[in-house]
Backbone as CSV, one residue per row, in Angstrom:
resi,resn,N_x,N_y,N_z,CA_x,CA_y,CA_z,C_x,C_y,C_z
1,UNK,12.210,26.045,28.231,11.969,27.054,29.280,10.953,28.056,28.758
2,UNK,9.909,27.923,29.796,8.654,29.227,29.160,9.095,30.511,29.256
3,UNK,9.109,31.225,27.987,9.478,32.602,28.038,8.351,33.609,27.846
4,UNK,7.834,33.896,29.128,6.483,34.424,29.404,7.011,36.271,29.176
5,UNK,6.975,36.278,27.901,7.042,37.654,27.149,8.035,38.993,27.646
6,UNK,9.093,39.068,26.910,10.231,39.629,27.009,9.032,41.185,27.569
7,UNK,9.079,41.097,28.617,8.514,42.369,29.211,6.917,42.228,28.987
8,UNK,6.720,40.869,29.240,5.245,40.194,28.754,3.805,41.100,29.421
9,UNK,3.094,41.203,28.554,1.988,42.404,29.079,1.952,43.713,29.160
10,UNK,3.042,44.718,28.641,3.197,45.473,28.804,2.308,46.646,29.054
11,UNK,1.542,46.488,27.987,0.099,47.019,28.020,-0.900,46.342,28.525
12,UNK,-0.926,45.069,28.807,-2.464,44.007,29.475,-2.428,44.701,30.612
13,UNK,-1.188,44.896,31.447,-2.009,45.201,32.900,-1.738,46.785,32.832
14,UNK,-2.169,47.351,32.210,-2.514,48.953,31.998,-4.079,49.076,32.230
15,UNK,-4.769,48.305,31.999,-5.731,47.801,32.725,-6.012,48.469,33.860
16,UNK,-5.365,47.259,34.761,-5.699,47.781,35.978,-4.672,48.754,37.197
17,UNK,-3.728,49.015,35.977,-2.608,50.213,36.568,-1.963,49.267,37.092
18,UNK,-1.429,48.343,37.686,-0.527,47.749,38.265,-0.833,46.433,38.589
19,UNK,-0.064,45.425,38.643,-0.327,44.374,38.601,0.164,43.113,39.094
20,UNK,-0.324,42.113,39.936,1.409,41.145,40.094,-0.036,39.994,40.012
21,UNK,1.055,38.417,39.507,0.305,37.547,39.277,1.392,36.179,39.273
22,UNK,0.910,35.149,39.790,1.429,34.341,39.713,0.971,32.832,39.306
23,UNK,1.618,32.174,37.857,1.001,31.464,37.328,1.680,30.003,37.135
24,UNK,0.871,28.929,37.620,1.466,27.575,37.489,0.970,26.771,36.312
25,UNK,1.861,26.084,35.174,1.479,26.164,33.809,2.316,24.698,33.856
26,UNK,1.329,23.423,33.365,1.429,22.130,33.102,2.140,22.134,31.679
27,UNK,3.079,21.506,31.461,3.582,21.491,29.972,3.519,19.733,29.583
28,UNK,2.965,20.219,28.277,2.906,18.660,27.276,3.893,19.023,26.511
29,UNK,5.052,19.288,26.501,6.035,19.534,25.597,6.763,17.836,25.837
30,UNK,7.266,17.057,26.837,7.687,15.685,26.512,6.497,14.862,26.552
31,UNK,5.265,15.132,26.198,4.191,14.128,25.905,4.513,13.706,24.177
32,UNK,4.310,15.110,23.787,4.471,15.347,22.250,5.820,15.103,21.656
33,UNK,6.587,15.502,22.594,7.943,15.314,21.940,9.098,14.409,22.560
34,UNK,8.752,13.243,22.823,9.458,12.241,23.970,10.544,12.083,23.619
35,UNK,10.810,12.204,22.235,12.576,12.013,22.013,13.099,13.200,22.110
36,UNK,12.854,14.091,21.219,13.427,15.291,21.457,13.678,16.242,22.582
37,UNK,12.824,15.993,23.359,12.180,16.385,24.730,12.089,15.968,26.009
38,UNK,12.926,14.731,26.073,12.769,13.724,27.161,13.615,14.211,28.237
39,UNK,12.462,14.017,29.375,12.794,14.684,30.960,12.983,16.092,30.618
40,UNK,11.915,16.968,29.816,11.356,18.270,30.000,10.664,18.138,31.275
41,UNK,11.274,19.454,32.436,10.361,19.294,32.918,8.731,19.905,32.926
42,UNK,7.376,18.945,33.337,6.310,19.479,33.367,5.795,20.484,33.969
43,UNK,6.308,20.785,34.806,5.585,22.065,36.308,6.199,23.470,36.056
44,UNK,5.727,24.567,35.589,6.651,26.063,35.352,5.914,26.729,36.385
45,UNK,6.301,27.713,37.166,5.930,28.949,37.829,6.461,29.707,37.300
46,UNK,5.692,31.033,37.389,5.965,32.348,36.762,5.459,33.229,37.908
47,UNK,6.072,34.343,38.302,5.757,34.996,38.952,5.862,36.329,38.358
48,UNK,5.207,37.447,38.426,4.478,38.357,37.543,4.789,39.619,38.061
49,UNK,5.542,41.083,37.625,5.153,41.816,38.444,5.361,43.372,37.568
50,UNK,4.149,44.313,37.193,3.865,45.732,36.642,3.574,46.840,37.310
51,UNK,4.175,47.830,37.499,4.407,48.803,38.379,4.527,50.160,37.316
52,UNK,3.243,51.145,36.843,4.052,52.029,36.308,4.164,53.099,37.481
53,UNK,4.917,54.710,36.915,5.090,55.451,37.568,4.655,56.740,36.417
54,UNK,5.978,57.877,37.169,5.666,58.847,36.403,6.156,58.871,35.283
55,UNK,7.519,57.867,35.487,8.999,58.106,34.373,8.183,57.173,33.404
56,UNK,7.309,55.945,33.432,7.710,55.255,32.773,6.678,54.093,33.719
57,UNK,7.576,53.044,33.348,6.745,51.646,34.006,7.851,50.671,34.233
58,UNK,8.137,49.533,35.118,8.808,48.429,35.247,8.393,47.285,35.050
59,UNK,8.935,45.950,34.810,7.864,45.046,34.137,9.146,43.868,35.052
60,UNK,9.149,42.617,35.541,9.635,41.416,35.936,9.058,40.294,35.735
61,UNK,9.471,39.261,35.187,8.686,37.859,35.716,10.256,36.993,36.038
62,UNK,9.673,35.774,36.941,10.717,34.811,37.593,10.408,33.776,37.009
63,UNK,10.576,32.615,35.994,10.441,31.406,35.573,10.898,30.250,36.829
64,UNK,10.182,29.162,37.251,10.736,28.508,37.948,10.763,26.871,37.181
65,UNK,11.382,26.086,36.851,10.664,24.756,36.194,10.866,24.095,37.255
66,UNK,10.179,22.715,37.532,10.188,22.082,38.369,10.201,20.083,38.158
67,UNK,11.090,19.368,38.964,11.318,18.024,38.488,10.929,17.773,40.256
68,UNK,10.618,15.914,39.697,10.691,15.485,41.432,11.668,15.511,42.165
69,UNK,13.054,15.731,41.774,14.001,16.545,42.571,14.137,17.605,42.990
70,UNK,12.919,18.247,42.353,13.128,19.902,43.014,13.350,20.674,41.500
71,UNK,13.901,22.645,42.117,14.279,23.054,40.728,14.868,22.774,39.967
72,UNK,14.537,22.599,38.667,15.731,22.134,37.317,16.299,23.197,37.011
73,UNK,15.575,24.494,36.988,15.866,25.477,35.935,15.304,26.827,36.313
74,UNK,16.342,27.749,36.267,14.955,29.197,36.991,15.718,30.195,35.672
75,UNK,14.881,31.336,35.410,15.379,32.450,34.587,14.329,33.692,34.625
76,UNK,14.418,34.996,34.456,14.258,36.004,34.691,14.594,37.345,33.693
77,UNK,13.749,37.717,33.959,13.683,39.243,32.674,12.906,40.163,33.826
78,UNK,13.840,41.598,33.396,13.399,42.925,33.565,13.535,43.873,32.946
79,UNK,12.420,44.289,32.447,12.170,45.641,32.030,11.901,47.084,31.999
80,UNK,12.660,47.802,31.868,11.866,49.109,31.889,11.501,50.285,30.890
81,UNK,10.418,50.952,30.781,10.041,51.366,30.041,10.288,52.757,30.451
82,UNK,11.157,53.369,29.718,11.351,55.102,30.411,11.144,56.238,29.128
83,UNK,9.838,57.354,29.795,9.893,58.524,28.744,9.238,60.306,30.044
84,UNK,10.034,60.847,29.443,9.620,62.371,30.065,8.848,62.817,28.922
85,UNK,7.993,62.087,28.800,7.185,62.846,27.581,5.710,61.956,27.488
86,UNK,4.831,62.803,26.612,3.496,61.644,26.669,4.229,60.532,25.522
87,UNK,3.367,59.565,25.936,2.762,58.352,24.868,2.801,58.896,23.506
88,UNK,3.105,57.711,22.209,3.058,56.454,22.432,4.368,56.116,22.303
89,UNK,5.448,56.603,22.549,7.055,55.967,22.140,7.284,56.287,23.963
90,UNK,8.298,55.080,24.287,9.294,55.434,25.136,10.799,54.111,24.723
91,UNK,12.012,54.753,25.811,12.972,54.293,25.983,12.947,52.846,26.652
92,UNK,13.406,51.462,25.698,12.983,50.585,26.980,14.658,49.996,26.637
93,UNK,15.042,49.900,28.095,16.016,48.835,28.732,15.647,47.562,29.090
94,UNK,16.726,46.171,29.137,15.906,45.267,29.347,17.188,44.332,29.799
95,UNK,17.015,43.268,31.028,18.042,41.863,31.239,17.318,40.822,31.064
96,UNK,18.015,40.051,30.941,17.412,38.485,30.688,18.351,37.288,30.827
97,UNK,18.838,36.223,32.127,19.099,35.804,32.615,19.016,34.441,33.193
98,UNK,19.821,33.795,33.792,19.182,32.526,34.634,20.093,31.384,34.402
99,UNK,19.709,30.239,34.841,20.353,28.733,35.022,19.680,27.620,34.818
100,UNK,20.214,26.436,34.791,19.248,25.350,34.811,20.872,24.247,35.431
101,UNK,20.381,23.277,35.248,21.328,21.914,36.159,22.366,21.158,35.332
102,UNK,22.084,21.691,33.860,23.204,21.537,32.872,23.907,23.195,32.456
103,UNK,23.617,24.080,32.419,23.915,25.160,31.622,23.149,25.967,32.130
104,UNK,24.198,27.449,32.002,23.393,28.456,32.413,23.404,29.628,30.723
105,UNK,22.266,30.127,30.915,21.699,31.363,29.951,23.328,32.765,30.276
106,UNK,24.007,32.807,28.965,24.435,34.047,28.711,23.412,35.150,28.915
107,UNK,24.267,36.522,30.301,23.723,37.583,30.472,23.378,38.247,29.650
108,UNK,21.947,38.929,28.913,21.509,39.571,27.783,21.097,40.884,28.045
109,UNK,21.846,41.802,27.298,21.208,43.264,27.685,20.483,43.749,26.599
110,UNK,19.292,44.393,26.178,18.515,45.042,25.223,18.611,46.644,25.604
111,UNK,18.489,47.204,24.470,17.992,48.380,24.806,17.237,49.016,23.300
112,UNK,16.471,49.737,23.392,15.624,50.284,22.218,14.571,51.283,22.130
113,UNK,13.747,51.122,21.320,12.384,51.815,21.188,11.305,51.583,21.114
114,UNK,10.071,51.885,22.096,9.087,50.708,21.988,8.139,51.980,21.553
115,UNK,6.755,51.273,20.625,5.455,52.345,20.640,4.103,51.481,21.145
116,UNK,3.815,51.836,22.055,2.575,51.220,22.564,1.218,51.844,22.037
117,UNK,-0.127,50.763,22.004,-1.029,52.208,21.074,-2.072,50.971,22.268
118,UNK,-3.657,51.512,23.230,-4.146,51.501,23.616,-5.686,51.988,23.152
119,UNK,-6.349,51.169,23.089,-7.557,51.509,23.287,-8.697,52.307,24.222
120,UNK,-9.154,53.476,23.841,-9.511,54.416,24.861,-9.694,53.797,26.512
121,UNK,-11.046,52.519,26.116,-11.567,51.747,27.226,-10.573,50.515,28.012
122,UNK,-9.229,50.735,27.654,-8.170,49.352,27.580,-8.615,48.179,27.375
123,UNK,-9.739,48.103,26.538,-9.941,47.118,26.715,-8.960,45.628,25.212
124,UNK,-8.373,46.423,24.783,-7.296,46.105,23.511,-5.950,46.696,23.544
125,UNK,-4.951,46.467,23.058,-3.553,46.803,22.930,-2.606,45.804,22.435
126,UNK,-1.150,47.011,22.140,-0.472,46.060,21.443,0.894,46.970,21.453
127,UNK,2.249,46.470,21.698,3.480,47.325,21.231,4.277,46.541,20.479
128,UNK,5.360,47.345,20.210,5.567,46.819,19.326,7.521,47.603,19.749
129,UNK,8.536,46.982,19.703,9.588,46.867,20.323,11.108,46.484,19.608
130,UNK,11.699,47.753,18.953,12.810,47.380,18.686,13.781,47.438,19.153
131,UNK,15.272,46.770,19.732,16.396,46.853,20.497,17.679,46.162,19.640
132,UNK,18.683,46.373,19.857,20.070,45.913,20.337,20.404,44.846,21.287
133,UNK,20.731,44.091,20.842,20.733,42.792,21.904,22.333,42.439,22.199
134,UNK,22.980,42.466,23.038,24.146,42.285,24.082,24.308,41.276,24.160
135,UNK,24.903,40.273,23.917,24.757,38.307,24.802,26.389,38.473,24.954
136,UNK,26.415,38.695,26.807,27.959,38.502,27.153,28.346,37.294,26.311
137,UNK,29.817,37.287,26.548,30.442,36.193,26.735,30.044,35.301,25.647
138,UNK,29.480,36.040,24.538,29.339,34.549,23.031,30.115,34.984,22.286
139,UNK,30.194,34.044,21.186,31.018,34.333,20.477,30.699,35.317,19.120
140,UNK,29.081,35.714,19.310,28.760,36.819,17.860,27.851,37.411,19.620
141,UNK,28.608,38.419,19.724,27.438,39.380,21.346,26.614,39.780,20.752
142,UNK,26.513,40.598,19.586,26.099,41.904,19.091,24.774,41.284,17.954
143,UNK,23.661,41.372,18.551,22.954,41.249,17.925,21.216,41.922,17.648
144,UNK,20.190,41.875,17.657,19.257,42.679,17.243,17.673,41.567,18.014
145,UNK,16.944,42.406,18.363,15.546,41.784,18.764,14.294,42.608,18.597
146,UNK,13.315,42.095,17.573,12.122,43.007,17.412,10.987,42.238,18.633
147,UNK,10.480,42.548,19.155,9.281,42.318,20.353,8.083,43.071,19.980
148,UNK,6.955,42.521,19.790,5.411,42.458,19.679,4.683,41.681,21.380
149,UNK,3.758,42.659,21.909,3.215,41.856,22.874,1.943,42.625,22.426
150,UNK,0.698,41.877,22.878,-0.733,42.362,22.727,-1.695,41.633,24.023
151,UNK,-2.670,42.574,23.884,-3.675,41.790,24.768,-4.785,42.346,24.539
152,UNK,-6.082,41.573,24.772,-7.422,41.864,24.503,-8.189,41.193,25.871
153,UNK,-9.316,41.625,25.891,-10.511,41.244,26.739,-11.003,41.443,26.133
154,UNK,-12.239,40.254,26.439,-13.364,40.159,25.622,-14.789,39.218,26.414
155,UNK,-15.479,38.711,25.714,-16.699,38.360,26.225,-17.248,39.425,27.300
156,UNK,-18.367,39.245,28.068,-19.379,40.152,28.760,-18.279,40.504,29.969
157,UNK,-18.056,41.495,30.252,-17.210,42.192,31.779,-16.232,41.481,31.516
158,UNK,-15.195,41.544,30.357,-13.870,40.579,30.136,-13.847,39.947,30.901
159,UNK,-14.963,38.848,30.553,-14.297,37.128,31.145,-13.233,36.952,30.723
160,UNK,-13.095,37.040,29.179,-11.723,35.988,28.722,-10.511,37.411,28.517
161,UNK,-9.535,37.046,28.277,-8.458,37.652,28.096,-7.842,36.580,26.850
162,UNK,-6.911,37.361,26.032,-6.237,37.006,24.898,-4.882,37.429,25.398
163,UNK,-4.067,37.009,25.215,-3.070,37.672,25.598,-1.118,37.382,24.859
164,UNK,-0.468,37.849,24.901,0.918,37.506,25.095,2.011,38.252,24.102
165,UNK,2.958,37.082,23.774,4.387,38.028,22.962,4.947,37.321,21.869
166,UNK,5.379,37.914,20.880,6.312,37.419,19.686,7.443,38.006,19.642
167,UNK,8.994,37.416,19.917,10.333,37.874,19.715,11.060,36.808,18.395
168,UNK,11.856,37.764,17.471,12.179,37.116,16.541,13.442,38.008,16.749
169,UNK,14.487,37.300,16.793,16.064,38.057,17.054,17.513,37.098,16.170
170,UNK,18.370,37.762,16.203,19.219,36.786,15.698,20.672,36.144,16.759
171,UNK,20.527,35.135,16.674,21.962,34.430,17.272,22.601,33.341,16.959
172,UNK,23.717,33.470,17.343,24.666,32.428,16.701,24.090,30.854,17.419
173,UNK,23.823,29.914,17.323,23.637,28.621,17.926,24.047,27.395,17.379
174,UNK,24.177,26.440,18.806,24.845,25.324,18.273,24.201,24.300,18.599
175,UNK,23.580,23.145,17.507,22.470,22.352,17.747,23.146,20.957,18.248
176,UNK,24.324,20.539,18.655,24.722,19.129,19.034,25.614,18.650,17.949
177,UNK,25.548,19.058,16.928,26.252,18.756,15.103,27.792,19.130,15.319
178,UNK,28.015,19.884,16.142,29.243,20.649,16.034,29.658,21.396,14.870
179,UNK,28.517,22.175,14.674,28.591,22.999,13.979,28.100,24.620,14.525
180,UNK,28.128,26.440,13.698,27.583,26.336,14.506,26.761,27.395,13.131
181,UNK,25.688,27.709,13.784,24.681,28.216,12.700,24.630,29.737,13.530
182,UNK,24.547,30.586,12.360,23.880,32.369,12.628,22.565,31.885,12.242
183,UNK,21.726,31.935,13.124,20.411,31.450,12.758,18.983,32.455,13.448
184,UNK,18.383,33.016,13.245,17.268,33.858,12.937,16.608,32.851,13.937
185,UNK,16.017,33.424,15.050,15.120,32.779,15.817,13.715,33.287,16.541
186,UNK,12.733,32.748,16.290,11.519,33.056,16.558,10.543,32.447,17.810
187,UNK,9.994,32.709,18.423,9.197,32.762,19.815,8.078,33.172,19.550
188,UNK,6.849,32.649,20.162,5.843,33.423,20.632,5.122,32.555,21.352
189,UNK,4.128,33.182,22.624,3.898,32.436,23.274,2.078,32.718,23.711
190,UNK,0.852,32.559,23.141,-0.202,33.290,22.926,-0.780,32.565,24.585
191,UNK,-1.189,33.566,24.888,-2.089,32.992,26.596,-3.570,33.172,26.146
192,UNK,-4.495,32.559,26.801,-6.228,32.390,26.805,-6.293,32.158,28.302
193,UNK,-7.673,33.341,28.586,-7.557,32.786,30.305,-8.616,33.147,29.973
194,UNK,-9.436,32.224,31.355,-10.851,32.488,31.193,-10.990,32.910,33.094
195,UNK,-11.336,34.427,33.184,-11.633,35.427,34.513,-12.409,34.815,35.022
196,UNK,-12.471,33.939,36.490,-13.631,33.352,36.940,-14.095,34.962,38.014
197,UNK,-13.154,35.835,38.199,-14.382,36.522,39.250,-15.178,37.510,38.385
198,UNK,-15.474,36.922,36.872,-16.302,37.947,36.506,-17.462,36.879,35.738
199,UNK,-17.648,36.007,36.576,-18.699,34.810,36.623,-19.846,35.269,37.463
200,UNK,-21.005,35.230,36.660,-21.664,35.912,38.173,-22.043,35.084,39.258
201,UNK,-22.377,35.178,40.041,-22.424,34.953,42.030,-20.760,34.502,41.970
202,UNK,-19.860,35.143,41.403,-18.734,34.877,41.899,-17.802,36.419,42.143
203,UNK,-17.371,36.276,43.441,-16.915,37.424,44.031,-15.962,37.984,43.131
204,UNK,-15.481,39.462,43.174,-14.310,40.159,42.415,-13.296,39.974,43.181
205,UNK,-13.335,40.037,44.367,-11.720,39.153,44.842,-11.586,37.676,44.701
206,UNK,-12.048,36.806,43.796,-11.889,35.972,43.606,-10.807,35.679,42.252
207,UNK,-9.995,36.138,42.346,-8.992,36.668,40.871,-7.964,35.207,40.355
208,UNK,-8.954,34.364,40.331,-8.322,33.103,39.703,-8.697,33.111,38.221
209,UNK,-7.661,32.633,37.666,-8.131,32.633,36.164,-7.456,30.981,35.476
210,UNK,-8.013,30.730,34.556,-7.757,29.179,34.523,-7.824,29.383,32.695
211,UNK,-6.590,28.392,32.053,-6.306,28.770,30.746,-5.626,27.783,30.322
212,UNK,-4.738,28.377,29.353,-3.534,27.924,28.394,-2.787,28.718,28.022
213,UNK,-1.287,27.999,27.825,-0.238,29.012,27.000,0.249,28.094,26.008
214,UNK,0.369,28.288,24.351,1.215,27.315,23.810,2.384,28.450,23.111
215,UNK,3.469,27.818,23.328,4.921,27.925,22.756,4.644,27.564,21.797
216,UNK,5.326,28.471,20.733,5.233,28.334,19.516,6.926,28.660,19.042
217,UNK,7.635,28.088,18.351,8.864,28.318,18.568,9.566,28.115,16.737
218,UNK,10.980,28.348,16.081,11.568,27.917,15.302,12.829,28.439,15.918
219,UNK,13.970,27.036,16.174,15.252,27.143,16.407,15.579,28.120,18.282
220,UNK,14.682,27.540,18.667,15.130,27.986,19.957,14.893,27.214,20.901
221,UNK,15.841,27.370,22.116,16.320,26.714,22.720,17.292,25.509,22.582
222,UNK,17.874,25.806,21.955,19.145,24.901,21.346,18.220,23.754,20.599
223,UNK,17.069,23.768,20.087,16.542,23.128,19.353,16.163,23.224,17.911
224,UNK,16.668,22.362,17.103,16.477,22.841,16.039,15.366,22.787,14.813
225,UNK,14.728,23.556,14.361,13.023,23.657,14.020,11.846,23.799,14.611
226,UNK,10.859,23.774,14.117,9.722,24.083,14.533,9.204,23.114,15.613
227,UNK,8.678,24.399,16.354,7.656,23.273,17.693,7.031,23.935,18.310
228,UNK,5.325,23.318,18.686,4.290,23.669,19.207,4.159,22.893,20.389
229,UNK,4.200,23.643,21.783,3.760,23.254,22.989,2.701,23.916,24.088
230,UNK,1.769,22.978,24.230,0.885,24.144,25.025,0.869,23.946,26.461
231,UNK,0.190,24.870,26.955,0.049,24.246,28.610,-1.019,24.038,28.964
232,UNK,-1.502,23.384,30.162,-2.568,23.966,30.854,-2.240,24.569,32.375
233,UNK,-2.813,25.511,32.911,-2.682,27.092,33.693,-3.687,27.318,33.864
234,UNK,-2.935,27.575,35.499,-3.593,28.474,36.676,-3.130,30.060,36.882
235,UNK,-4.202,31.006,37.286,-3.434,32.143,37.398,-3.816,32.974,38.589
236,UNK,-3.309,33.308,39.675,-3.857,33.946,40.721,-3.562,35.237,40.653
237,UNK,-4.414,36.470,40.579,-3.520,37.794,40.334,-3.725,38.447,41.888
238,UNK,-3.026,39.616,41.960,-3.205,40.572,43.196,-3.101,41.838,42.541
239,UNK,-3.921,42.831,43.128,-3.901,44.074,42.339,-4.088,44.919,43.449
């Protein structure tokens, strides 16, 4: 399941002050990994959505995966970022949620301290995110999550964008062995998009962007060790 950044972008769409986007992302994860991986499904939607205010800012995305039966799997994160004060620290709260057609995701609550640092022109950024991590209903709840997200533009009138998140947290998991491991788990998920409406003779409401995301992972998703999966992605934004 693509985990398109525990409050993913936090700073990318500071940008353009607010933001919603919705992205359909091809996965070679059972090309590469047919045993381990077999009947992953290929098709993810993500739906995107950044709103700051005065308090603070809100952050959502919706994961959808998709099989020729329809949905396999949906999950969801929200964030918020709250401070009565300037930059660069605020208060962030956070859920993280969802199902799939075998098993559903234990309810996860975060809460912590994030410091965001921005580049005058936005055209760079990066935070950086420590919390308390909640997992109802397991058998170790109480656990810890550091979060890194960044983003850059670059080339002439940021064609390209760099983008995404690294979470490294700890939880108890159980790999099929019947056993069960406290095991240290790591994520990150780096995006490349290349801005077609800043192509020239191509319009600025033309806000398609066309890319990649690869998963980069150790011990997650009930899987055990290392694994590299990338995508290929579409991205339509609205601003």
């Amino acid at each position: 399941m693509k985990r398109i950044f525990a409050f993913l972008l936090f700073c990318g769409f500071a940008l353009c002050g607010r933001s919603q986007n919705v992205q359909l992302h091809y996965d070679f994860g059972s090309s590469l990994y047919d045993k381990e991986l077999h009947g992953r499904p290929v098709l993810t939607s993500t739906v995107e959505m950044f709103k700051p205010d005065k308090w603070g800012s809100t952050f959502f995305f919706i994961d959808m995966d998709y099989t020729s039966r329809g949905v396999a799997a949906g999950y969801w994160e929200i964030a918020r970022e709250l401070r009565f004060w300037q930059p660069p620290f605020s208060i962030h709260v956070e859920y993280n949620g969802g199902a799939s057609n075998s098993f559903s995701y234990n309810n996860a609550y975060l809460g912590g301290l994030t410091y965001t640092w921005n580049s005058p022109d936005f055209s760079r950024g990066i935070t950086f995110t420590a919390m308390y991590k909640y997992i109802q209903k397991h058998k170790s709840p109480n656990n810890f999550q550091l979060t890194s997200t960044w983003y850059l533009h670059f080339a002439k009138d940021g064609l390209c964008t760099f983008s995404g998140f690294a979470d490294w947290w700890r939880e108890q998991t159980f790999y099929g062995d019947g056993a069960e491991h406290r095991n240290f788990i790591f994520l990150t998920e780096p995006q490349i998009w290349v801005n077609l409406n800043k192509l020239k003779r191509v319009s600025d409401q033309f806000k398609l962007s066309v890319g990649s995301e690869v998963e980069i992972s150790q011990n997650f998703g009930g899987r055990k060790g290392f694994y590299v999966i990338p995508t290929l992605a579409l991205k339509w934004s609205f601003d």
